[in-house]
N, CA, C and O of each residue as an XYZ file, in Angstrom:
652
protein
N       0.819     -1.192      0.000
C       0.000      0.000      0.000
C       0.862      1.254      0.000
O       0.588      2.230     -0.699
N       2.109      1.178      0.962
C       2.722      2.215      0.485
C       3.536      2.599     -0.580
O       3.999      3.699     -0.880
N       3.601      1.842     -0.937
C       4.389      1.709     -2.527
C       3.516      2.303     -3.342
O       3.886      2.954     -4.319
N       2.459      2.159     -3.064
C       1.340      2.708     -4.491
C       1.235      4.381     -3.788
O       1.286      5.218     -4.689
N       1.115      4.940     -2.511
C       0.980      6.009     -2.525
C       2.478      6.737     -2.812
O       2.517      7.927     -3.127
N       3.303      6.197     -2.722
C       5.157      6.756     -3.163
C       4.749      7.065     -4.356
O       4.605      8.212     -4.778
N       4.454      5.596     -5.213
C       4.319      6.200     -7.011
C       3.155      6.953     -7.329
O       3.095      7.447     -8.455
N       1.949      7.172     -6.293
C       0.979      7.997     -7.036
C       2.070      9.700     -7.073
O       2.555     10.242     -8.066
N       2.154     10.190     -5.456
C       2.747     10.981     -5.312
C       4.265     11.668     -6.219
O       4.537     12.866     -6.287
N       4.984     10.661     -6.767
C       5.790     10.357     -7.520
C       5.431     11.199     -8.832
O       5.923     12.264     -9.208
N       4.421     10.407     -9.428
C       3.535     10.377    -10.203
C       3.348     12.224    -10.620
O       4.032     12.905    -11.384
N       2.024     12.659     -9.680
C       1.812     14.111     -9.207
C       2.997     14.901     -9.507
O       3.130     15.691    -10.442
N       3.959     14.553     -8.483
C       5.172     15.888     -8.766
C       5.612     15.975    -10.225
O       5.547     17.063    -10.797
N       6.152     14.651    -10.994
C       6.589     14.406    -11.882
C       5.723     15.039    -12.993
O       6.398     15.649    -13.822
N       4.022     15.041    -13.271
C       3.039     15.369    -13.986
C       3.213     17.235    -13.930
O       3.090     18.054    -14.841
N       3.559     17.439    -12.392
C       3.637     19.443    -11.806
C       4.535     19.713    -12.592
O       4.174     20.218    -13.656
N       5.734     19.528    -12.413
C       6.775     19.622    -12.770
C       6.366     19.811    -14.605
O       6.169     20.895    -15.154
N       6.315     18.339    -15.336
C       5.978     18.694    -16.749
C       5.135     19.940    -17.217
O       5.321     20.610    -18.233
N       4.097     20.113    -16.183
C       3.334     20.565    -16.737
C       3.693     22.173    -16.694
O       3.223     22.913    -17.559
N       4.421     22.609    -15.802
C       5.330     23.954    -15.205
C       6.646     24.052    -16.596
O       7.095     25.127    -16.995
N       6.983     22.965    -17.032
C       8.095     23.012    -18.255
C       7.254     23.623    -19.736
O       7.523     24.499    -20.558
N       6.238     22.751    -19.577
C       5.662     23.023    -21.041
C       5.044     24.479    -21.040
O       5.019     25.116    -22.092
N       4.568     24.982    -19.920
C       3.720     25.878    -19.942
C       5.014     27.099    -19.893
O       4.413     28.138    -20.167
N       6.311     27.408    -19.701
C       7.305     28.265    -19.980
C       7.854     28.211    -21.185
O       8.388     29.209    -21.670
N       7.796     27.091    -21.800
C       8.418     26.908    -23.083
C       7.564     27.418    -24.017
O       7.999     27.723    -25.128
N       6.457     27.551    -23.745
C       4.875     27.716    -24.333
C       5.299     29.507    -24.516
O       5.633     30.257    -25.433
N       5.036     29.605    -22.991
C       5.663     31.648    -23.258
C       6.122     31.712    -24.219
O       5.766     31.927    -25.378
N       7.497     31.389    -23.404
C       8.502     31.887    -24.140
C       8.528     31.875    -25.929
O       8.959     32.685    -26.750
N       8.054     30.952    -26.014
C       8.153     30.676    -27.875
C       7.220     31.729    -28.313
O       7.380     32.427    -29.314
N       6.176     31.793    -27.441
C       5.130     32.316    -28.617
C       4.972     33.904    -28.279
O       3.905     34.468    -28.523
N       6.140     34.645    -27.676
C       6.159     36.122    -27.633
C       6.695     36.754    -28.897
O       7.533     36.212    -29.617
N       6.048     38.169    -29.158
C       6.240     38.362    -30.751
C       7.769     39.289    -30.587
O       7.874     39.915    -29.531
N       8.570     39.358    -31.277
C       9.025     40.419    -31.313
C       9.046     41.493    -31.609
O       8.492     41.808    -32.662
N       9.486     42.172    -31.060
C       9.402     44.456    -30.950
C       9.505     44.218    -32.820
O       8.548     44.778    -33.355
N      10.195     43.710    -33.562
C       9.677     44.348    -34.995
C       9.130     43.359    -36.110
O       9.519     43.280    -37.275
N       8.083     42.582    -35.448
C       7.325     41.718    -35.846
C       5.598     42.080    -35.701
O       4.709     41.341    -35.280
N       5.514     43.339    -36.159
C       4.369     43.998    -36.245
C       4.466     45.215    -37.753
O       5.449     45.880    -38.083
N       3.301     45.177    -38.324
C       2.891     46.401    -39.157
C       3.056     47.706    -38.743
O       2.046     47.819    -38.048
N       3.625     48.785    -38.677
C       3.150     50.075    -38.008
C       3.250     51.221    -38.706
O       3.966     51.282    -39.706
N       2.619     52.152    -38.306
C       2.243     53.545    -38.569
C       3.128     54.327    -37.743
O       3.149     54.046    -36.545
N       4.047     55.491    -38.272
C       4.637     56.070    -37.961
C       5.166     57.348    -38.540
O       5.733     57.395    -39.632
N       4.915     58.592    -37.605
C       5.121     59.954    -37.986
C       6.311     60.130    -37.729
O       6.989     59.340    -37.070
N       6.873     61.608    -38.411
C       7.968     61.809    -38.125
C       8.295     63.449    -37.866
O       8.133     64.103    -38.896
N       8.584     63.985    -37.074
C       8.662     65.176    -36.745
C       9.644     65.689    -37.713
O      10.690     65.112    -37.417
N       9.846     66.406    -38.635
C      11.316     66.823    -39.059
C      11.847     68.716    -38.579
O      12.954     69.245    -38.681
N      11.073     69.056    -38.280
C      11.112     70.484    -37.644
C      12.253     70.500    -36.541
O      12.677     69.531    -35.912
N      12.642     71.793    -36.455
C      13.280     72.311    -35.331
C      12.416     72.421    -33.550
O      13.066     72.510    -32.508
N      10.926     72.385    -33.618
C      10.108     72.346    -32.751
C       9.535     71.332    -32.568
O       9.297     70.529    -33.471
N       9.069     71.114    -30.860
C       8.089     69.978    -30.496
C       7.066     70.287    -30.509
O       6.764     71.166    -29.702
N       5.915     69.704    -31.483
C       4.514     69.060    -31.883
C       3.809     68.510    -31.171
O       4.237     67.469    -30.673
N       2.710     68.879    -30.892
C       1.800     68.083    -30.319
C       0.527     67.920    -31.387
O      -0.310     68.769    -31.693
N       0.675     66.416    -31.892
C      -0.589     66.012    -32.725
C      -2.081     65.737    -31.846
O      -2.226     65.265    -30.719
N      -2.785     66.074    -32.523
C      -4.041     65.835    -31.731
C      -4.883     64.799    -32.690
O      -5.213     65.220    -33.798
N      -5.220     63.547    -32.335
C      -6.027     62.906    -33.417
C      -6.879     62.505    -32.461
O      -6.679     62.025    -31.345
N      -8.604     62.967    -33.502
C      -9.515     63.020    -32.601
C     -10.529     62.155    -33.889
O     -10.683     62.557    -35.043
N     -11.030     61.087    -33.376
C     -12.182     60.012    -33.966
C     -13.146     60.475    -33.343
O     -13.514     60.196    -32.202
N     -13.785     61.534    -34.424
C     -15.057     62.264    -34.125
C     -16.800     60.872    -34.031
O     -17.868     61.115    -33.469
N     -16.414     59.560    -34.798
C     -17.474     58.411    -34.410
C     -17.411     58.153    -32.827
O     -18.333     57.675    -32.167
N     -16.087     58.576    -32.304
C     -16.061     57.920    -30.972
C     -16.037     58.732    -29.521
O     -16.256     58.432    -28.348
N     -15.645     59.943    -30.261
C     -15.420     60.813    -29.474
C     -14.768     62.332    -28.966
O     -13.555     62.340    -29.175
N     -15.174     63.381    -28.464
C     -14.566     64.431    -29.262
C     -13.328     65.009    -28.315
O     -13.258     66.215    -28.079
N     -12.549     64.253    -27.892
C     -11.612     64.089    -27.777
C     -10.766     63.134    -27.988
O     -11.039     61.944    -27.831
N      -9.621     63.596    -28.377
C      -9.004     63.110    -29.099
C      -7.143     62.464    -28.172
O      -6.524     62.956    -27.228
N      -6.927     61.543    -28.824
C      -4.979     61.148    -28.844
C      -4.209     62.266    -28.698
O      -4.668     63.021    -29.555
N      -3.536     62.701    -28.275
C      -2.613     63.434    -27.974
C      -0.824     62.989    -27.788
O      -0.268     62.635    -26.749
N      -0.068     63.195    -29.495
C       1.214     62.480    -29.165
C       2.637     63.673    -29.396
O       3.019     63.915    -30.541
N       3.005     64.035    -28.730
C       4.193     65.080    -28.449
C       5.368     64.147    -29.137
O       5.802     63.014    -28.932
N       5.673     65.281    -30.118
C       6.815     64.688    -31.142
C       7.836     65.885    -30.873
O       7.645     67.069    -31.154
N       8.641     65.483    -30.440
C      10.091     66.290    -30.399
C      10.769     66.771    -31.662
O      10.378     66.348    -32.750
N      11.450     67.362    -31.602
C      12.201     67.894    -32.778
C      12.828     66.783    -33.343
O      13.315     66.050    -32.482
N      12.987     66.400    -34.505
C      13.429     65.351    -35.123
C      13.630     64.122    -34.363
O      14.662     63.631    -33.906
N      12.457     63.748    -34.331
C      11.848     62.741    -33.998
C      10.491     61.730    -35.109
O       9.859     61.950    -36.143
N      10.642     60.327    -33.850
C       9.374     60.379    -34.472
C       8.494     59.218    -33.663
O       9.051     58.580    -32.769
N       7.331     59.007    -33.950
C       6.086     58.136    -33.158
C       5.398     57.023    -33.398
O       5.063     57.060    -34.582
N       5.111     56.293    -33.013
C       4.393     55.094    -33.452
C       2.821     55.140    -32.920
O       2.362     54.946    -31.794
N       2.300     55.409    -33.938
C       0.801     55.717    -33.764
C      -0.134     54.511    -33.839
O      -1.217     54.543    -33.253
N       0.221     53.548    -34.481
C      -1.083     52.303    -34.724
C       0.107     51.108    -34.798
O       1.212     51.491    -35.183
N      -0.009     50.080    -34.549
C       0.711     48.643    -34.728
C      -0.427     47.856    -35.029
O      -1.560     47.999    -34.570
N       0.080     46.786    -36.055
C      -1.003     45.771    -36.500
C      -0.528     44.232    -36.700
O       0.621     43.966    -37.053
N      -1.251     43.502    -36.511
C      -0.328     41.953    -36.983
C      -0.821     41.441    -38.924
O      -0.177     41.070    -39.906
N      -2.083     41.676    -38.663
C      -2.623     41.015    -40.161
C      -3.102     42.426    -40.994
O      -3.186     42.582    -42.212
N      -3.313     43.152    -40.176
C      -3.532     44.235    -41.322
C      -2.050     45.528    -41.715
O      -1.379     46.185    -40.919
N      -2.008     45.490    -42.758
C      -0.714     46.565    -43.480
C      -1.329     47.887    -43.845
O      -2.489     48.280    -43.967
N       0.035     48.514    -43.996
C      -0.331     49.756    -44.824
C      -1.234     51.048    -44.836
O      -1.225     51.831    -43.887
N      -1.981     51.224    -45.909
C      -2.743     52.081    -45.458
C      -4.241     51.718    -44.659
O      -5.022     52.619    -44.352
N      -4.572     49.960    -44.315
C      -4.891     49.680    -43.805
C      -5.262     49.529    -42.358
O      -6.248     49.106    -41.754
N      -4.397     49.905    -42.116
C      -4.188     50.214    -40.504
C      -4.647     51.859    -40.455
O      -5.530     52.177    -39.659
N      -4.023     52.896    -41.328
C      -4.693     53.717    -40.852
C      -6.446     53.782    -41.040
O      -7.191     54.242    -40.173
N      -6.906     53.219    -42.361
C      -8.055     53.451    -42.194
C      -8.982     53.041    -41.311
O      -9.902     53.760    -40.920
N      -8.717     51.450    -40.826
C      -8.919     50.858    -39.594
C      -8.862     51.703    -38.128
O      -9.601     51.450    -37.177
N      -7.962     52.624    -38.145
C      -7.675     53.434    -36.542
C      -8.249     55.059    -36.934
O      -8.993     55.601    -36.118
N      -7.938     55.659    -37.975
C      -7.583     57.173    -37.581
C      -8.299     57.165    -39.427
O      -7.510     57.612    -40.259
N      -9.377     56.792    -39.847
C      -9.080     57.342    -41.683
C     -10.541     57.352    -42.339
O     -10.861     57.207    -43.519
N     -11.517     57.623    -40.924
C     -13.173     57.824    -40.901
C     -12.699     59.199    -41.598
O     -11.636     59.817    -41.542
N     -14.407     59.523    -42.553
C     -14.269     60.914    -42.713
C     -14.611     61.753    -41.562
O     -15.009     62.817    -42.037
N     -14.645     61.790    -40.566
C     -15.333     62.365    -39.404
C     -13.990     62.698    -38.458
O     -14.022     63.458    -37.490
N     -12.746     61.944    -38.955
C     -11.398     62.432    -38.537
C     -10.428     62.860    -38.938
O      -9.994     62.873    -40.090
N      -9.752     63.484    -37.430
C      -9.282     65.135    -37.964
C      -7.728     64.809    -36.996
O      -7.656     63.999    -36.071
N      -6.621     65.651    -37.495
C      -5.298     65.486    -36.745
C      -5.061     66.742    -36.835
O      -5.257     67.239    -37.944
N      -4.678     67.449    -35.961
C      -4.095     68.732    -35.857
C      -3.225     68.657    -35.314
O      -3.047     67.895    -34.364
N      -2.212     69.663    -35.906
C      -0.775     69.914    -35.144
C      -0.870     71.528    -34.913
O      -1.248     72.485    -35.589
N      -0.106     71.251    -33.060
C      -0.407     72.527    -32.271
C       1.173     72.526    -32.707
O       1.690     71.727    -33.488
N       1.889     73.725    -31.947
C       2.867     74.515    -31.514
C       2.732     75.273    -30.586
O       2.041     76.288    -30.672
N       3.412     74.899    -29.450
C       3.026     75.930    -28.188
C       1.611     76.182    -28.030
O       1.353     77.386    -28.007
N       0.873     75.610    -27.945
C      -0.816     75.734    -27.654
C      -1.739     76.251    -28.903
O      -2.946     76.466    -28.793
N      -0.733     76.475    -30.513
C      -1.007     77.079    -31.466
C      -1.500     76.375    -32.492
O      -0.667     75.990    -33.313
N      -3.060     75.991    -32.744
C      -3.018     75.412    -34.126
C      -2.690     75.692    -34.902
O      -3.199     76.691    -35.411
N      -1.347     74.859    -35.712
C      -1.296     74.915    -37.104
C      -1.616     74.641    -38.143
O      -1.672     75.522    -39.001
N      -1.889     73.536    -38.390
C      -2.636     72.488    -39.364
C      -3.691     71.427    -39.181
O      -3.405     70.404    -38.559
N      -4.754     71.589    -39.629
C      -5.689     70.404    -39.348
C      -5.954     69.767    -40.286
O      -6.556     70.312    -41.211
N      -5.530     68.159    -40.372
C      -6.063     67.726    -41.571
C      -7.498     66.655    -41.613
O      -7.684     65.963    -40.612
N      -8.233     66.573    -42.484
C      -9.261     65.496    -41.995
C      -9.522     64.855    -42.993
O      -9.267     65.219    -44.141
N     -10.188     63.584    -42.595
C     -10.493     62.527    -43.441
C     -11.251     62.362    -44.299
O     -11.888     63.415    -44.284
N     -11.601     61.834    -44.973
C     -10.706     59.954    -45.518
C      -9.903     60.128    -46.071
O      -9.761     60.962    -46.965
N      -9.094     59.285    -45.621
C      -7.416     58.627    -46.648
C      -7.913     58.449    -48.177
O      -8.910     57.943    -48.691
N      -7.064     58.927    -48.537
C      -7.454     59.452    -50.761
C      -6.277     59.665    -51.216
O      -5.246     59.705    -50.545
N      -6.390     59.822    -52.476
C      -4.747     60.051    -53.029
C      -5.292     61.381    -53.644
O      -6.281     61.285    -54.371
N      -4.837     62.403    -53.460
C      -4.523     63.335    -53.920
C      -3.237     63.876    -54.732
O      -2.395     62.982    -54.813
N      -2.841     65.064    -55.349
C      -1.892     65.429    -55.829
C      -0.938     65.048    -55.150
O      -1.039     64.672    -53.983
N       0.382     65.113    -55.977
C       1.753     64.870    -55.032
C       2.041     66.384    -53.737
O       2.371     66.454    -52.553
N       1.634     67.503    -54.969
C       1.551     68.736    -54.204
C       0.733     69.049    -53.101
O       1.111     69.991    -52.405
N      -0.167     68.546    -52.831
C      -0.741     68.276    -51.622
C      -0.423     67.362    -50.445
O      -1.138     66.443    -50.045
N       0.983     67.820    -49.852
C       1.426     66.735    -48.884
C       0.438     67.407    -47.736
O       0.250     68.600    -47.497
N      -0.286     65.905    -46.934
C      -0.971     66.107    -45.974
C      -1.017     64.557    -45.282
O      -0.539     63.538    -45.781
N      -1.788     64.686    -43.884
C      -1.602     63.100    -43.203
C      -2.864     62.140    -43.998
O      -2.944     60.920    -43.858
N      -3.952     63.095    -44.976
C      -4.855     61.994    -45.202
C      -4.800     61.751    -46.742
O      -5.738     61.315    -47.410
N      -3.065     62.236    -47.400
C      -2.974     62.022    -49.133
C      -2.225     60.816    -48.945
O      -1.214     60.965    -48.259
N      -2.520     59.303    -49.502
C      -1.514     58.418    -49.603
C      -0.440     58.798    -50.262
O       0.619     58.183    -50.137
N      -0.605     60.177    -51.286
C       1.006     59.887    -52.105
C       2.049     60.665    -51.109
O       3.175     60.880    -51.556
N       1.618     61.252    -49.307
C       2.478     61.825    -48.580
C       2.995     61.063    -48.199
O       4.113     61.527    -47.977
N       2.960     59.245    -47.693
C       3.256     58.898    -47.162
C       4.395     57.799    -47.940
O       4.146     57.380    -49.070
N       5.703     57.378    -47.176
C       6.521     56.414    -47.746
C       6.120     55.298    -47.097
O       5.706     55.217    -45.940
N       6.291     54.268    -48.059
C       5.871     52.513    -47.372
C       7.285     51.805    -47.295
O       8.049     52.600    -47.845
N       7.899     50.864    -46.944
C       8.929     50.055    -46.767
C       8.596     49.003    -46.060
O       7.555     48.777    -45.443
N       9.676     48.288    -46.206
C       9.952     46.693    -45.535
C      10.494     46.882    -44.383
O      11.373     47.733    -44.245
N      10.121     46.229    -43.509
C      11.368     46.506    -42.242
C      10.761     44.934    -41.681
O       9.942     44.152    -42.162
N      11.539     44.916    -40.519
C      11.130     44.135    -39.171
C      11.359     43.308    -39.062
O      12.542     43.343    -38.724
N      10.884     41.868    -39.124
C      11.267     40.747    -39.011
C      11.320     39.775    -40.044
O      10.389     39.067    -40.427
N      13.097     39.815    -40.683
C      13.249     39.884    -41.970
C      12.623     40.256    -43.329
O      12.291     39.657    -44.352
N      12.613     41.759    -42.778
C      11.831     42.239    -43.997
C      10.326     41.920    -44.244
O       9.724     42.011    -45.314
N       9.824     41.508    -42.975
C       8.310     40.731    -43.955
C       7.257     41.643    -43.529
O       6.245     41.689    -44.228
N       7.343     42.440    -42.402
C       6.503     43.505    -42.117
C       6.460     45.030    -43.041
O       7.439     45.579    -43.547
N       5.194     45.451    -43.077
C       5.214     46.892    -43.541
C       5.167     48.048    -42.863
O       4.110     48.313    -42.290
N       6.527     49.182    -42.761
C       6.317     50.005    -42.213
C       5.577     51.457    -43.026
O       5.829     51.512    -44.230
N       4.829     52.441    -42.541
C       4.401     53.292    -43.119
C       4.570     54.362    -42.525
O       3.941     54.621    -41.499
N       5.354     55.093    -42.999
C       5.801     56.605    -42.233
C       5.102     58.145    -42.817
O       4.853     58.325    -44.009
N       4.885     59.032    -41.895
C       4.213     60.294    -42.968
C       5.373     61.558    -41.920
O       5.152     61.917    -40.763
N       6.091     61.816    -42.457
C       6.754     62.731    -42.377
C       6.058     64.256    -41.777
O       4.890     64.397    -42.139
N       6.592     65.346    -40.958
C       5.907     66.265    -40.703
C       6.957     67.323    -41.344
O       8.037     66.947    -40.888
N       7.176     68.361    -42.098
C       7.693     69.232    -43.087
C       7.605     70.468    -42.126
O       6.715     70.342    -41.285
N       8.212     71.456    -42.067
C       8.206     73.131    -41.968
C       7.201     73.321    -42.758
O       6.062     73.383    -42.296
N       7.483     73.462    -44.250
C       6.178     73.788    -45.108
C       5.155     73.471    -44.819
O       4.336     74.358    -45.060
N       4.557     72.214    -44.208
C       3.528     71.978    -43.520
C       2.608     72.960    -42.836
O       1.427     73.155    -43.120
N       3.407     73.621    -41.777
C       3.308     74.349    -40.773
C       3.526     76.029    -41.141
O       3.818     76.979    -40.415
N       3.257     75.934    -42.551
C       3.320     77.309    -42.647
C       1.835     77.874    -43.425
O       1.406     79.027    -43.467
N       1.286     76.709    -43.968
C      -0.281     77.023    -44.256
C      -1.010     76.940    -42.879
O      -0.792     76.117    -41.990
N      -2.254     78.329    -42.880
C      -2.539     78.119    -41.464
C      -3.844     77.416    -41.966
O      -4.490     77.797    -42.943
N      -4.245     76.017    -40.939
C      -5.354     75.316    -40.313
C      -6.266     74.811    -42.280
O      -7.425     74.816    -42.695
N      -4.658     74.401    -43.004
C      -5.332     73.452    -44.381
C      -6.359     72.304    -43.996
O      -6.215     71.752    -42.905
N      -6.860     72.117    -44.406
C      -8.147     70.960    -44.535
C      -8.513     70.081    -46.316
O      -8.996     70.403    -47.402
N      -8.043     69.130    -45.803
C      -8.787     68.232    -47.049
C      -9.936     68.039    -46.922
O     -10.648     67.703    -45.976
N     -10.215     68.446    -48.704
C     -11.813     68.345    -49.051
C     -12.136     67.372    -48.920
O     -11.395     66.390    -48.978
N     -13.676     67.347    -48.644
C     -13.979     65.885    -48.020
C     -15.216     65.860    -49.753
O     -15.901     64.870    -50.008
């Protein structure tokens, strides 16, 4: 009789134990890595820090708020299955939304939605031809999408795309 409770007990630890191995190995494998995602990303190129305001007027009228430093830049949306300009239309690319960039408490530019291709001469956050696409991340297989922020930008006061 005691032999059978040694090997049940036996048994138990031996089963804890496996089951404590598989379930770390489990983690560990299946965490993504930092550039094993899609993302959206601005880029400050100015001498001044920016504060973007992106406000999803379906959801609410206030809005994201992301402080971009002087040559800098931000990661606004990350995605696993959706790319490109996909992601923005998915997060930020309703016609009902709007991104403004302050300066010192100063609106400068507001742009609003929907994502469209417009002229090349019309660089803005809702013209696809403003934005550059590339490969990056985890060997190349992710899409990054960057939209640059210009001086010239910031020198038309409070532009708006026609909706």
């Amino acid at each position: 009789m005691e032999k059978k409770t040694k090997t049940k007990t036996f048994l138990l630890f031996t089963g804890i134990k496996l089951l404590f191995t598989l379930l770390f190995l489990l983690n560990s494998s299946c965490k993504r890595e930092e550039d094993a995602w899609n993302e959206v990303r601005v880029i400050n190129s100015t001498n001044d820090t920016l504060v973007l305001n992106l406000t999803k007027k379906y959801i609410s009228d206030f809005g994201d708020k992301y402080v971009l430093h002087s040559n800098s830049e931000c990661l606004m949306a990350r995605a696993l299955y959706t790319s490109g300009f996909g992601i923005i239309e998915d997060n930020f690319g309703d016609i009902r939304d709007t991104i403004e960039i302050y300066r010192n408490d100063s609106l400068l530019v507001k742009w609003g939605g929907p994502l469209q291709s417009l002229p090349d001469s019309n660089h803005n956050f809702y013209n696809k031809k403003s934005w550059t696409i590339y490969q990056g991340g985890n060997n190349n297989k992710y899409e990054i999408i960057e939209f640059t922020i210009y001086e010239s930008d910031l020198e038309l006061k409070k532009q708006t795309t026609k909706r």
